[in-house]
N, C-alpha and C positions, 0 to 999 in steps of 0.2 A: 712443631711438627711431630707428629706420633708416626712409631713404624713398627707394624709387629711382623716379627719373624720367627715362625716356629712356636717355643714356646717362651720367647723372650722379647720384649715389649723395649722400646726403643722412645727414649721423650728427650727431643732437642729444639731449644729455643736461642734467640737471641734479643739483648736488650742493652741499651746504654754502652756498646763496647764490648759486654761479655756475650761468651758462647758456652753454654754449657750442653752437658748431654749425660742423661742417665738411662741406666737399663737395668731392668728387671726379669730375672730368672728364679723359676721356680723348679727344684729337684724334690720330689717327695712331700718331706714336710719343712725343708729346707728352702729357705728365700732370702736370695744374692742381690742388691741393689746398688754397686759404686756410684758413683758420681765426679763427671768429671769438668771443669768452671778453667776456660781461659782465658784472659783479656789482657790490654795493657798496661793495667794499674792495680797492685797487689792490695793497695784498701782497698778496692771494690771487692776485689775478687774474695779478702780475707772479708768484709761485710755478708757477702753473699753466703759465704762458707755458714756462720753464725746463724743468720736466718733458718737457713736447713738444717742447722743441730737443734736449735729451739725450735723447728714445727715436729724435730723427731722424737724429742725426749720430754 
């Protein structure tokens, strides 16, 4: 599900048990992205986590 509001951009999915949701804000030439992953099993969630460092680095 994408949700934009303003000028910050809203992406939440769910898959296997987890929920996550990230949002994107741009100030200038500054850009805020946290990300936030919750489910009931800390491997998945620490899995999940991993994946999203490796597509970001």
């Amino acid at each position: 599900k994408l949700e934009d509001d303003d000028e910050i951009t809203f992406v939440m999915f769910s898959k296997n048990g987890l929920r996550a949701v990230f949002a994107t804000g741009v100030s200038g030439s500054i850009v805020c992205s946290p990300v936030v992953i919750v489910g009931n099993h800390r491997a998945t969630i620490v899995q999940m986590v991993d994946r999203i460092r490796r597509a970001l680095s």
